[in-house]
C-alpha positions as CSV (number, residue, x, y, z in Angstrom):
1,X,-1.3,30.3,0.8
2,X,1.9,28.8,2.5
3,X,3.5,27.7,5.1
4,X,6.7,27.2,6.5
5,X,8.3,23.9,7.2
6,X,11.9,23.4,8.6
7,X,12.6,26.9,7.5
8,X,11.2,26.0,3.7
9,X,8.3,28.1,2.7
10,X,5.5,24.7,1.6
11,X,3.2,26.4,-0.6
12,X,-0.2,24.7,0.6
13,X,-3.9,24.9,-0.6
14,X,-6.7,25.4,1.9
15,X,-7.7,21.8,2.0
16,X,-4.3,20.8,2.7
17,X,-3.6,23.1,5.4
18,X,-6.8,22.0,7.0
19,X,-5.9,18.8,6.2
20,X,-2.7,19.3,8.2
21,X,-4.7,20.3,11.2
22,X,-6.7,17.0,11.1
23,X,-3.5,14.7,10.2
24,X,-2.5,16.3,13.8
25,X,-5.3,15.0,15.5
26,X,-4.5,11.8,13.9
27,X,-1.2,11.8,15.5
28,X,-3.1,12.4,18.6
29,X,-5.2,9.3,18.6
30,X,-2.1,7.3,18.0
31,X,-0.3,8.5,21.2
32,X,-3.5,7.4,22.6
33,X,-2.9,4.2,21.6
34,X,-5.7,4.4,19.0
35,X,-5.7,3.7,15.5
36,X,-4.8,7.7,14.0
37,X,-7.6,8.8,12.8
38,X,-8.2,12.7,12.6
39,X,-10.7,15.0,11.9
40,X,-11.6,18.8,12.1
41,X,-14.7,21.1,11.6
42,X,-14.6,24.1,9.8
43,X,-17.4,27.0,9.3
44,X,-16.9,30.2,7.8
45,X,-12.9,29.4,7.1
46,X,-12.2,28.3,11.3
47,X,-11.7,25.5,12.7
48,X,-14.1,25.7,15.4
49,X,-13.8,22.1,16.7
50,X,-11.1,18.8,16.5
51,X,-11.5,15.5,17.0
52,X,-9.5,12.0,16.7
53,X,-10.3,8.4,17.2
54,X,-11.4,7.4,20.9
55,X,-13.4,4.1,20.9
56,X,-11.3,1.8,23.0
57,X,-10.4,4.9,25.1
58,X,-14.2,5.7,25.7
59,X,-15.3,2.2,25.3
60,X,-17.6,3.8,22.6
61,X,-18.1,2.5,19.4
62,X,-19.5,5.6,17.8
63,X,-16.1,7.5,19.1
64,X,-14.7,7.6,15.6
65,X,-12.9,10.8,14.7
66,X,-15.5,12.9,12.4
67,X,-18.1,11.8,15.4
68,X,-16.1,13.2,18.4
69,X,-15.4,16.7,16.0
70,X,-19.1,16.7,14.9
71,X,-20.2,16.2,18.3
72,X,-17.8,19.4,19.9
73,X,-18.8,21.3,17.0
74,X,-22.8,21.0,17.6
75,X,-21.6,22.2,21.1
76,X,-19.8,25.4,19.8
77,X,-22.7,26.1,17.5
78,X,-25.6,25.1,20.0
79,X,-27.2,23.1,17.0
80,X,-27.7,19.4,16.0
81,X,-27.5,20.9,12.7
82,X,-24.1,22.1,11.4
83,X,-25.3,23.6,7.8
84,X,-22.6,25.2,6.0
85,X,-19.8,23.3,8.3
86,X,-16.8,21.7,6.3
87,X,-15.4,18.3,8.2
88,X,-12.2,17.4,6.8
89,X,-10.6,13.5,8.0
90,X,-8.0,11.7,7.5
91,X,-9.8,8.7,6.4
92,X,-12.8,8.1,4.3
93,X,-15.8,8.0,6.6
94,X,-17.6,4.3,7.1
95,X,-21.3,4.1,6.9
96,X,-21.8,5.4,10.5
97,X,-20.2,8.6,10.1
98,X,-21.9,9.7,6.7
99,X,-25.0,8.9,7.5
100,X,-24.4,11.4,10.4
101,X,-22.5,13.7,8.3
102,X,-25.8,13.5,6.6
103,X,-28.1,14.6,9.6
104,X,-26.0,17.3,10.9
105,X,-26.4,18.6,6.9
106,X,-22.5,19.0,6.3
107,X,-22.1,20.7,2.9
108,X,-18.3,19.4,2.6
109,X,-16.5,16.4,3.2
110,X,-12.9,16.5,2.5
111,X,-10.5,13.4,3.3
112,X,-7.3,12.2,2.8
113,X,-6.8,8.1,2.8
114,X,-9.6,5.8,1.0
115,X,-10.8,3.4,3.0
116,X,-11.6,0.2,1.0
117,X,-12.9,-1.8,3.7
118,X,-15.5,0.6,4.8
119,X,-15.1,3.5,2.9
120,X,-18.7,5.0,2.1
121,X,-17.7,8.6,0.6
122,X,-16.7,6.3,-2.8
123,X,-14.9,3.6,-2.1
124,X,-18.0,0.4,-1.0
125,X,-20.7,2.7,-1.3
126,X,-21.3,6.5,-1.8
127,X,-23.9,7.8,0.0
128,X,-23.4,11.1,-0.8
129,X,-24.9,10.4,-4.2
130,X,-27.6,8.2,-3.3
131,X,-30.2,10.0,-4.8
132,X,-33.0,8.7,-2.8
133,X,-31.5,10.0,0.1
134,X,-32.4,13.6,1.3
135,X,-29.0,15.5,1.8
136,X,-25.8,15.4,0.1
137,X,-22.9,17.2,0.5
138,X,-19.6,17.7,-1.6
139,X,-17.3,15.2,-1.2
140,X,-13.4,16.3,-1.9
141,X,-10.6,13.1,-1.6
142,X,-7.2,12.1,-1.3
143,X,-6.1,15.6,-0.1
144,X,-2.8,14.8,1.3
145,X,-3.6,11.1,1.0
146,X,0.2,10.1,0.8
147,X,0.8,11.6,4.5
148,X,-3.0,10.0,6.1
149,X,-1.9,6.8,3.9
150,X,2.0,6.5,5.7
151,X,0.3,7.3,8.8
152,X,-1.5,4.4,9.0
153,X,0.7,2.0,7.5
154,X,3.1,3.1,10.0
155,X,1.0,2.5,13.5
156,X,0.0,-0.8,12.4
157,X,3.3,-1.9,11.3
158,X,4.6,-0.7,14.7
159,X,1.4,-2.5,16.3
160,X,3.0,-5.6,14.0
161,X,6.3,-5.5,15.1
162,X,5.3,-4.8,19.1
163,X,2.9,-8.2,18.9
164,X,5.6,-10.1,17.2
165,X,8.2,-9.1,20.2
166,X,5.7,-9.8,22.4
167,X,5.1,-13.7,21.2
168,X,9.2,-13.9,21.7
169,X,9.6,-12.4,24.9
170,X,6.4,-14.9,25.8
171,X,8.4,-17.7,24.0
172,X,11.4,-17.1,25.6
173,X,9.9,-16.9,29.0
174,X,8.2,-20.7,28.7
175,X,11.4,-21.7,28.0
């Protein structure tokens, strides 16, 4: 497969053109105003629903991006259950979302960053190999990492910058 990019044919592997898809999402959630964070759902090779970081938005907690795909895709699919369902994020999933990753029986999980905060698809914890649990699916990382990683070093360095102007302009205003 390939693509074309500013008139350059990109040759590009399925994960990484899904991948694309879900970096855009990501770009969506920071327009929001959200940390970028984007996922997609993919079953039988189409992406049947998107998602991207919402919690301060929704005042939800649970609004992370693979949530708010997993969520629309159970609504296409008129299931709980999304068996044979493909969620691909930017970021590694935290505890939250693989446990539901878990229930909704995903049999891939394909991201792009690691998250070593509160990573649980490797980097704390893997519950996809916790044997004692009952479902686990295939889990496929740093596909495109360099592009989800920039991403996110770029809003928060922005969100950096924007609080430090704020604290002058405050400053300057006492004065």
């Amino acid at each position: 497969m390939s693509t074309t990019i500013d008139n350059t044919e990109v040759p590009y592997n399925r994960d990484e053109l899904f991948m694309l898809e879900a970096i855009a999402q990501a770009k969506l959630a920071w327009q929001a105003g959200e940390v970028p964070v984007g996922a997609i759902v993919v079953k039988d090779g189409e992406i049947i629903a998107r998602g991207f970081n919402q919690p301060i938005a929704t005042h939800d907690p649970t609004a992370h991006a693979e949530v708010v795909a997993m969520r629309a895709a159970a609504e296409v699919l008129g299931n709980y259950r999304l068996p044979g369902c493909e969620l691909y994020v930017t970021l590694e999933p935290c505890v939250m979302c693989s446990g539901a990753l878990m229930h909704a029986r995903f049999s891939r999980i394909v991201f792009g960053a690691h998250d070593f905060k509160t990573g649980a698809c490797g980097s704390i914890v893997d519950l996809f190999k916790e044997e004692k649990l009952n479902h686990h699916a295939e889990v496929i990382s740093g596909v495109l990492a360099d592009d989800c990683v920039q991403l996110l070093k770029d809003f928060f360095a922005e969100r950096r910058r924007a609080a430090v102007e704020s604290r002058i302009q405050s400053d300057n205003l006492g004065e």
